[in-house]
mmCIF file of the N, C-alpha and C atoms, coordinates in Angstrom:
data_MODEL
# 
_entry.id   MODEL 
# 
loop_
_atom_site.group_PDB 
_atom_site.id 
_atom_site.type_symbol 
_atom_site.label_atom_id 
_atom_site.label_alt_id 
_atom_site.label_comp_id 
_atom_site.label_asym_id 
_atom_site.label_entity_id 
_atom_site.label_seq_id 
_atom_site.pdbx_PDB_ins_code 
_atom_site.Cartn_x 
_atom_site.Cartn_y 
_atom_site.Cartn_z 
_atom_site.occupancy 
_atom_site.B_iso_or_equiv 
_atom_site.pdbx_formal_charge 
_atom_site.auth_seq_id 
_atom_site.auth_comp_id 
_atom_site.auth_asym_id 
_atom_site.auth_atom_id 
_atom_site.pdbx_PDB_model_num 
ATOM 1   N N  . UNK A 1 1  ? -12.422 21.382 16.424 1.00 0.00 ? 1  UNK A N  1 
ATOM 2   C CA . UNK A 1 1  ? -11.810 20.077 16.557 1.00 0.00 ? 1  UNK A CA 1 
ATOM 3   C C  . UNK A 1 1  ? -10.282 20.218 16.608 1.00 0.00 ? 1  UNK A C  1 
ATOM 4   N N  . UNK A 1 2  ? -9.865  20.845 15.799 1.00 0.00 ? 2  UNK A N  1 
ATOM 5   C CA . UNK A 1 2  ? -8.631  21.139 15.543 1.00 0.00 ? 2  UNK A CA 1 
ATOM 6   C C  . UNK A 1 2  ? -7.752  21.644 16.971 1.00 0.00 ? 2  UNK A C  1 
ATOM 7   N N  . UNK A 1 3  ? -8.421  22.718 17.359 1.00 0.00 ? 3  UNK A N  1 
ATOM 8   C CA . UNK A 1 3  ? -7.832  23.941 18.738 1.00 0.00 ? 3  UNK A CA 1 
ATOM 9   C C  . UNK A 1 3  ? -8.245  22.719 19.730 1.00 0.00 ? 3  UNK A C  1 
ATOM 10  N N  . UNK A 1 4  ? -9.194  21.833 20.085 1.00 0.00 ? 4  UNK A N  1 
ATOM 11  C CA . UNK A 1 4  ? -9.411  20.782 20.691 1.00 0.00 ? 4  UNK A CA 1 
ATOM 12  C C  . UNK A 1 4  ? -8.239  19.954 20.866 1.00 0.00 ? 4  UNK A C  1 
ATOM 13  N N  . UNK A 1 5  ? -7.647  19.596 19.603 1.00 0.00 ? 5  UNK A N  1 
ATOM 14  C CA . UNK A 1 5  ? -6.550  18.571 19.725 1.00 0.00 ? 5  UNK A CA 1 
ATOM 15  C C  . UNK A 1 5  ? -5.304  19.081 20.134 1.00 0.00 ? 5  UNK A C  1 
ATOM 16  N N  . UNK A 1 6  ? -4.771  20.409 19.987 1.00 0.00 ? 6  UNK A N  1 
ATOM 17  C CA . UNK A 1 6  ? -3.780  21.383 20.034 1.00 0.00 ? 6  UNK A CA 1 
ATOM 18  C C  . UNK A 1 6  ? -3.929  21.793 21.563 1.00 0.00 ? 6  UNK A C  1 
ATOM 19  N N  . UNK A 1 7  ? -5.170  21.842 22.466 1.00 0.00 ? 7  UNK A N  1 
ATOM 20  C CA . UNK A 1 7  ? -5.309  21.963 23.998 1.00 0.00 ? 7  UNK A CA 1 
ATOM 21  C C  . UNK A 1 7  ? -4.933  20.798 24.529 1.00 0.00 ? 7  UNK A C  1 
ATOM 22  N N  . UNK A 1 8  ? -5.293  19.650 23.950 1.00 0.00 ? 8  UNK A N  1 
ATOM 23  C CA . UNK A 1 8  ? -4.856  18.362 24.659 1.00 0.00 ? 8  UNK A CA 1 
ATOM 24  C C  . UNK A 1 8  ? -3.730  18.325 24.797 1.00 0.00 ? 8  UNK A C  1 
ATOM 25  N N  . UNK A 1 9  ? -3.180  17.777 23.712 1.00 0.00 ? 9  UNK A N  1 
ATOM 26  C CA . UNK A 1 9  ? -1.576  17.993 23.532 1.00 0.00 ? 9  UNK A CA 1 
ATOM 27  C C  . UNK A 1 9  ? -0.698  18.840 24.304 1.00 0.00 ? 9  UNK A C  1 
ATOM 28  N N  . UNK A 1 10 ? -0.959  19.940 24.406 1.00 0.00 ? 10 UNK A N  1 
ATOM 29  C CA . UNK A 1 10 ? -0.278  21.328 25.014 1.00 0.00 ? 10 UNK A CA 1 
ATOM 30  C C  . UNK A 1 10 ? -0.356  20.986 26.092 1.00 0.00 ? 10 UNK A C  1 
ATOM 31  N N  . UNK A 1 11 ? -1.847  20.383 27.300 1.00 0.00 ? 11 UNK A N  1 
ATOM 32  C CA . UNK A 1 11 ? -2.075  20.573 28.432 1.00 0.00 ? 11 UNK A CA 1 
ATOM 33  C C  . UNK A 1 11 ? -1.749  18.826 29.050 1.00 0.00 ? 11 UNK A C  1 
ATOM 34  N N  . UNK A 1 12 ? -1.428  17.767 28.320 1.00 0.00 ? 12 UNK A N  1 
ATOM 35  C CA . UNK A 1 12 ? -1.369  16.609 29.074 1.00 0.00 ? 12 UNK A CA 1 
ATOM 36  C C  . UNK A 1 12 ? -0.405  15.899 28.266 1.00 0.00 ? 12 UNK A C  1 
ATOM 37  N N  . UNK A 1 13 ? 0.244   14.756 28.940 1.00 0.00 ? 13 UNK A N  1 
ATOM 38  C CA . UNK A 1 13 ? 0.828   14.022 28.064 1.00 0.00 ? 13 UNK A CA 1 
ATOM 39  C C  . UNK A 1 13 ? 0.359   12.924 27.012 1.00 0.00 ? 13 UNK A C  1 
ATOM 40  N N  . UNK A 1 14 ? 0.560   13.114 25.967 1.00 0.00 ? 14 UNK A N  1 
ATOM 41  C CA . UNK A 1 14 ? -0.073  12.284 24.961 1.00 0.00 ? 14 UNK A CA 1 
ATOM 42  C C  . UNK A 1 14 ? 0.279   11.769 23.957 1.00 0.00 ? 14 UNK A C  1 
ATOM 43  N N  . UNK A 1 15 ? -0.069  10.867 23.003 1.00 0.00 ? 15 UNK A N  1 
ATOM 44  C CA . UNK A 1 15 ? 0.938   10.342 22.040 1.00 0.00 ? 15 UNK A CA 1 
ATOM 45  C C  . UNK A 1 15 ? -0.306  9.897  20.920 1.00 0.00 ? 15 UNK A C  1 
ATOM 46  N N  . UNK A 1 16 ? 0.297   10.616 19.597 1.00 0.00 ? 16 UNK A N  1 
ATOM 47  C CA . UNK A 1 16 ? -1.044  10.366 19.082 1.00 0.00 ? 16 UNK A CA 1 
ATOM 48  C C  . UNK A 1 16 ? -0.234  9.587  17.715 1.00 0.00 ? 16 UNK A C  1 
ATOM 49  N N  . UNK A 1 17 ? -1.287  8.716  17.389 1.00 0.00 ? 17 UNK A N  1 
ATOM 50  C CA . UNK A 1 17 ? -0.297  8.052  16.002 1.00 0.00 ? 17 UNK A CA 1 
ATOM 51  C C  . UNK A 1 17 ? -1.287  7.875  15.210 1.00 0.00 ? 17 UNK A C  1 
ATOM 52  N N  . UNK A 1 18 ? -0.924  7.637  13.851 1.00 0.00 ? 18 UNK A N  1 
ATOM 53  C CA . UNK A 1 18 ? -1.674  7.311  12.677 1.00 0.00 ? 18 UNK A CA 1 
ATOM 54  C C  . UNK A 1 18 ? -2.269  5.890  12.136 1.00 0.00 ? 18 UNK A C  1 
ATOM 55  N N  . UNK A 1 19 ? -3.454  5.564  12.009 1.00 0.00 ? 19 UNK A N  1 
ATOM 56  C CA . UNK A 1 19 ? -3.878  4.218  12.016 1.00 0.00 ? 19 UNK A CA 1 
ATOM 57  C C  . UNK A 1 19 ? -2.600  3.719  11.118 1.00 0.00 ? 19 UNK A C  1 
ATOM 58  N N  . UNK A 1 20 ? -2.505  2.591  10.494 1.00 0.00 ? 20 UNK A N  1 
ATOM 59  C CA . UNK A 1 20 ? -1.449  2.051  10.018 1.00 0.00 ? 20 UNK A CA 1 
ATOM 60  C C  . UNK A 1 20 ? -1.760  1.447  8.455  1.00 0.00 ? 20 UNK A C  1 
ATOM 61  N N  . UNK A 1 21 ? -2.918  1.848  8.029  1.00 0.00 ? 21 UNK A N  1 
ATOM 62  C CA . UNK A 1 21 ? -3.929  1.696  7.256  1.00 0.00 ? 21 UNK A CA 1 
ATOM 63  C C  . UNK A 1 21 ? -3.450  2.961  5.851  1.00 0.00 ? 21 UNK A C  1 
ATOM 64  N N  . UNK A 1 22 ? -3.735  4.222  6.866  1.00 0.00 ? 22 UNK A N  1 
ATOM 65  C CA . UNK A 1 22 ? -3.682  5.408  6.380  1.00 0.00 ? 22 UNK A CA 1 
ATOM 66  C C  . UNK A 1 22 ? -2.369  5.961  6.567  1.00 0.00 ? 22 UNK A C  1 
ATOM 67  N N  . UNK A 1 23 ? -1.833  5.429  7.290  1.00 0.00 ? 23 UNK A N  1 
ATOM 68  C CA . UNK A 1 23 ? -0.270  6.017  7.256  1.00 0.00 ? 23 UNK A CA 1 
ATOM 69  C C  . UNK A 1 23 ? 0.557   5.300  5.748  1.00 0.00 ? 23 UNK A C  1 
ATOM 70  N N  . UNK A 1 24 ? 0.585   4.224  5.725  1.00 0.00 ? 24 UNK A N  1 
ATOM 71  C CA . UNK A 1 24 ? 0.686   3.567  4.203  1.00 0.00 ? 24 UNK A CA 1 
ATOM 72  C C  . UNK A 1 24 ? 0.822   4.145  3.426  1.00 0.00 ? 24 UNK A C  1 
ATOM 73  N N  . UNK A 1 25 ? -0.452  4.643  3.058  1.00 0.00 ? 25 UNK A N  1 
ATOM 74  C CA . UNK A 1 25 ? -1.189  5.615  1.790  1.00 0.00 ? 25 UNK A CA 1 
ATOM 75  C C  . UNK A 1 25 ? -0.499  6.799  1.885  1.00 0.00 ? 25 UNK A C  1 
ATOM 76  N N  . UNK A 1 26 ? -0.831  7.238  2.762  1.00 0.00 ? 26 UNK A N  1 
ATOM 77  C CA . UNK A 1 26 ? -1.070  8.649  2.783  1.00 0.00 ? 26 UNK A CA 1 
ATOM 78  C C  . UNK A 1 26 ? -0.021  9.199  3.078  1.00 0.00 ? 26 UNK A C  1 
ATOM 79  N N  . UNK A 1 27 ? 0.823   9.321  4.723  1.00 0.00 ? 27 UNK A N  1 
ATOM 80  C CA . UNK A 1 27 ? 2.048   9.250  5.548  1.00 0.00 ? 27 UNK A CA 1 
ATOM 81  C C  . UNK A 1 27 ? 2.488   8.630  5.747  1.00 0.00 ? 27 UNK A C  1 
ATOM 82  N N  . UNK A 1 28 ? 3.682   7.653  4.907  1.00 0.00 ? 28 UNK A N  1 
ATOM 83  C CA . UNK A 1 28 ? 4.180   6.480  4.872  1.00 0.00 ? 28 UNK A CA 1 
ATOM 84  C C  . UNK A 1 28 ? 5.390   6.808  5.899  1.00 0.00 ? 28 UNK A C  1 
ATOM 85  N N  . UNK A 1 29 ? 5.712   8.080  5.574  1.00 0.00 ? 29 UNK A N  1 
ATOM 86  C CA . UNK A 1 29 ? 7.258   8.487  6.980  1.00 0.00 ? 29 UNK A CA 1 
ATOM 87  C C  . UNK A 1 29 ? 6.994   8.803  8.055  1.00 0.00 ? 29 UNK A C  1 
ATOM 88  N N  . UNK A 1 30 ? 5.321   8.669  8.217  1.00 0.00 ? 30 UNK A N  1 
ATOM 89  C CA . UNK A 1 30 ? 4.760   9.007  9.685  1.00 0.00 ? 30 UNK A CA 1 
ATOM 90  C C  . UNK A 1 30 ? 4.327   7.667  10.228 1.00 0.00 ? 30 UNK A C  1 
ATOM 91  N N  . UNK A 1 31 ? 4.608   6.457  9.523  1.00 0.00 ? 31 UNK A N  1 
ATOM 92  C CA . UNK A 1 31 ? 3.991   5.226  10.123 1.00 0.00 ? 31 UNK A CA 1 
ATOM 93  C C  . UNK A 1 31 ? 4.753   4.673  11.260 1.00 0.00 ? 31 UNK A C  1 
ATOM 94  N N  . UNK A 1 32 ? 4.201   4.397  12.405 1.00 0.00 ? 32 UNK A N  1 
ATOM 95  C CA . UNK A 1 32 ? 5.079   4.303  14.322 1.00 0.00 ? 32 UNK A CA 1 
ATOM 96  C C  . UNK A 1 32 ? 5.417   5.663  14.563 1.00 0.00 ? 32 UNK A C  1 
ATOM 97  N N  . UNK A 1 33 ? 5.394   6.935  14.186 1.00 0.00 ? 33 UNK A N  1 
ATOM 98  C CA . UNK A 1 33 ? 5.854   7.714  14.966 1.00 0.00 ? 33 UNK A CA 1 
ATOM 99  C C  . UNK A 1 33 ? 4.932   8.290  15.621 1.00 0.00 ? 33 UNK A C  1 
ATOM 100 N N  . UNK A 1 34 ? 5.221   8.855  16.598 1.00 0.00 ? 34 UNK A N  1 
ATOM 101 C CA . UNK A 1 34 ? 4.506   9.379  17.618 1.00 0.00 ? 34 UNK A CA 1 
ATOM 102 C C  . UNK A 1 34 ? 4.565   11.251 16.892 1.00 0.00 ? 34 UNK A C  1 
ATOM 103 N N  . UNK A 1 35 ? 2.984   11.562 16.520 1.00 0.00 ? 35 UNK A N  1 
ATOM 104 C CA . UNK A 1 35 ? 2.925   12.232 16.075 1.00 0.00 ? 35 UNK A CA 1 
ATOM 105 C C  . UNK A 1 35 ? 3.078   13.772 16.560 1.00 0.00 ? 35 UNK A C  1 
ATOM 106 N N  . UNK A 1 36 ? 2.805   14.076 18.148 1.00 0.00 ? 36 UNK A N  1 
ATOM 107 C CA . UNK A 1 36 ? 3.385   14.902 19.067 1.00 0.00 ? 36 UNK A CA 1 
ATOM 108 C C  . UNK A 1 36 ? 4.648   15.846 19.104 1.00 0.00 ? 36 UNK A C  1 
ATOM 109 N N  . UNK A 1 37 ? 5.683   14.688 18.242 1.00 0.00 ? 37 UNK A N  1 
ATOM 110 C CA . UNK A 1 37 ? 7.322   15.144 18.767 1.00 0.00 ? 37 UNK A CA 1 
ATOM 111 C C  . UNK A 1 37 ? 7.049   16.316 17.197 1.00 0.00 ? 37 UNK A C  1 
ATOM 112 N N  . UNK A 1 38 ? 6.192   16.571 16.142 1.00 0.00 ? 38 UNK A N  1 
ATOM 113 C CA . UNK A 1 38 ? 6.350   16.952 15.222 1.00 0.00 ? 38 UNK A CA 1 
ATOM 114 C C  . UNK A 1 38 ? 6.211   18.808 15.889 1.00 0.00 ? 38 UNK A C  1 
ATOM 115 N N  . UNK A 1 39 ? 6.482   19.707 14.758 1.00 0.00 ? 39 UNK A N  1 
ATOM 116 C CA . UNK A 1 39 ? 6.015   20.802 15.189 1.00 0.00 ? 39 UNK A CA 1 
ATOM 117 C C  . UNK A 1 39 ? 4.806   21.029 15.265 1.00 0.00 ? 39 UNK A C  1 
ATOM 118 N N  . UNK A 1 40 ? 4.089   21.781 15.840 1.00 0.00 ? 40 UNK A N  1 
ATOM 119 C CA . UNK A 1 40 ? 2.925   22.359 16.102 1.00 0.00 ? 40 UNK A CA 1 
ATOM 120 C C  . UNK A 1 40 ? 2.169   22.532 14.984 1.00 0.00 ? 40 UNK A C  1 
ATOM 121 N N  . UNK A 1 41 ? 2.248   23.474 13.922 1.00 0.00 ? 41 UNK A N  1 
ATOM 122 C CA . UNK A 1 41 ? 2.330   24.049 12.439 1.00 0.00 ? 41 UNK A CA 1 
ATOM 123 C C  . UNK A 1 41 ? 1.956   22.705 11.752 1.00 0.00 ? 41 UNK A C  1 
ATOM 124 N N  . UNK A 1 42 ? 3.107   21.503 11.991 1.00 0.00 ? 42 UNK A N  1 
ATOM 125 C CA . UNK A 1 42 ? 2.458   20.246 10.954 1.00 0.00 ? 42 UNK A CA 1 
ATOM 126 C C  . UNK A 1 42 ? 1.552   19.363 11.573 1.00 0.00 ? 42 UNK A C  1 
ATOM 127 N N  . UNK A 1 43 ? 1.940   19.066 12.745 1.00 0.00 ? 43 UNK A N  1 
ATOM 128 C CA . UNK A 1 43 ? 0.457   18.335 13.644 1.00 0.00 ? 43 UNK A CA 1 
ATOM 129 C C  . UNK A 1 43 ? -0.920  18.939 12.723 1.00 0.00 ? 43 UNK A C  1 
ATOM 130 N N  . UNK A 1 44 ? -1.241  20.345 12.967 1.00 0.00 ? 44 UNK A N  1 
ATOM 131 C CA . UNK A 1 44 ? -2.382  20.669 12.982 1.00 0.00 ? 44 UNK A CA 1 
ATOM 132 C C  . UNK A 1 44 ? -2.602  20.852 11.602 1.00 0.00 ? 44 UNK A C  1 
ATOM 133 N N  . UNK A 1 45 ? -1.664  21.264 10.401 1.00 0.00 ? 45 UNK A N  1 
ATOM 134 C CA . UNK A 1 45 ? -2.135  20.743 9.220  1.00 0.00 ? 45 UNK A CA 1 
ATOM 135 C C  . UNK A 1 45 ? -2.214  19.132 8.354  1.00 0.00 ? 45 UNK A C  1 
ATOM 136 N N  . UNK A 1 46 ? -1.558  18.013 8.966  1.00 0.00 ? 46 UNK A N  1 
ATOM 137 C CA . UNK A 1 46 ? -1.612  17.121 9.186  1.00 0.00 ? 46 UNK A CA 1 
ATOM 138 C C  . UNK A 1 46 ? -3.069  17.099 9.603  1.00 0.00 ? 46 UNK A C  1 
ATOM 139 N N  . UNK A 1 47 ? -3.728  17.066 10.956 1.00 0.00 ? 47 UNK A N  1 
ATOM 140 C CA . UNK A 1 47 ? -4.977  17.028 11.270 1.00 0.00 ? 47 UNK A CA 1 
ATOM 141 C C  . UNK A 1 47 ? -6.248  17.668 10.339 1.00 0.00 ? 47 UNK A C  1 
ATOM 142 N N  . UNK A 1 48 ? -6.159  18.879 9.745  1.00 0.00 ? 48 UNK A N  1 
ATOM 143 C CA . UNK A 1 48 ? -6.691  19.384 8.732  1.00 0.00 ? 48 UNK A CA 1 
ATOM 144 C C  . UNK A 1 48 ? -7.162  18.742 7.380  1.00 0.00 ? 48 UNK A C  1 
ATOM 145 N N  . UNK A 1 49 ? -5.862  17.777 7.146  1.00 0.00 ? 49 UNK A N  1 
ATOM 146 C CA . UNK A 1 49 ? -5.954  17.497 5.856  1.00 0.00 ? 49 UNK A CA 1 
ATOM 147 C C  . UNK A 1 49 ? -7.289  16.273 6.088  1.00 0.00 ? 49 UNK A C  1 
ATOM 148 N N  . UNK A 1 50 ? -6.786  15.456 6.892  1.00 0.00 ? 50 UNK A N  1 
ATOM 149 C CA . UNK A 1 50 ? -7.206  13.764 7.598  1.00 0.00 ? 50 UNK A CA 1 
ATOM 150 C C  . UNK A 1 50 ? -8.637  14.539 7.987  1.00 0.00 ? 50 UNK A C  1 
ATOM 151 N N  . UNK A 1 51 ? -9.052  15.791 8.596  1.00 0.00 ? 51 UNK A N  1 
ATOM 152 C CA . UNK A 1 51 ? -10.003 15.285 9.071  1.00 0.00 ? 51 UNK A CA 1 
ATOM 153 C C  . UNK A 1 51 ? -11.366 16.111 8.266  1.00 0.00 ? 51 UNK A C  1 
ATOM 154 N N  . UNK A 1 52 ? -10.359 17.106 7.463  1.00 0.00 ? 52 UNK A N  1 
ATOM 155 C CA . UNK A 1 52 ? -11.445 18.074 6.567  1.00 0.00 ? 52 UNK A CA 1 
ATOM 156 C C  . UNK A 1 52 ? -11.056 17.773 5.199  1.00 0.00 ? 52 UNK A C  1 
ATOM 157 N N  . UNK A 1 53 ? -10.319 17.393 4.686  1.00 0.00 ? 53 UNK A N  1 
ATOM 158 C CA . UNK A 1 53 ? -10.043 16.685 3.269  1.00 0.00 ? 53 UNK A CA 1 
ATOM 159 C C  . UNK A 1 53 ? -10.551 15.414 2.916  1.00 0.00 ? 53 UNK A C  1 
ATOM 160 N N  . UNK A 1 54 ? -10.000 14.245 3.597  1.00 0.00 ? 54 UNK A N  1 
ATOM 161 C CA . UNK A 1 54 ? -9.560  12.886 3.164  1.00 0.00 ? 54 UNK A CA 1 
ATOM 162 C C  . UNK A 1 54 ? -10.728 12.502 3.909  1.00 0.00 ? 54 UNK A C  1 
ATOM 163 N N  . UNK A 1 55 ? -11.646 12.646 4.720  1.00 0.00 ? 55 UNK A N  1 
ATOM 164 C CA . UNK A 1 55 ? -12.465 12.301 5.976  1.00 0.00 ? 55 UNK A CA 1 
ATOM 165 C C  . UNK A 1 55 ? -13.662 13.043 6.471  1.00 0.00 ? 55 UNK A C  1 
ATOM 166 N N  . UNK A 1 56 ? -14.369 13.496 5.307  1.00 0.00 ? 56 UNK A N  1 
ATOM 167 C CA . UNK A 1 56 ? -15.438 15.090 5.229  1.00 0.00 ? 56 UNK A CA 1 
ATOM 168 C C  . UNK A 1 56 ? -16.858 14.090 6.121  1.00 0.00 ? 56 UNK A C  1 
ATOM 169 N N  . UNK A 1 57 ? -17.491 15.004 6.454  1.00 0.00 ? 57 UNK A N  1 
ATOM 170 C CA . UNK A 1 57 ? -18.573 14.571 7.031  1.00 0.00 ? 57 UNK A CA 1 
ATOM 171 C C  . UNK A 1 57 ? -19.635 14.273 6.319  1.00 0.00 ? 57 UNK A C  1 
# 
């Protein structure tokens, strides 16, 4: 999922943001930003946390 989101990104233009719900809580200095312009390194631990921590199956 992760290398999934990191191909998108890399290969098209895209703009990914944080519901506004969970940015609140969680990433309050990430709420409206366009999560893309971040480095690589925090995107994907950012994504890690949200989608294998906070969001388990």
């Amino acid at each position: 999922m992760l290398l999934l989101r990191l191909m998108l990104v890399s290969q098209y233009e895209t703009h990914i943001f944080l519901d506004h719900d969970l940015a609140k809580e969680t990433y309050p200095d990430l709420l409206d930003r366009d999560l893309t312009e971040l480095p690589v390194a925090d995107l994907l631990e950012i994504s890690k946390k949200l989608i294998l921590t906070d969001h388990p199956f």
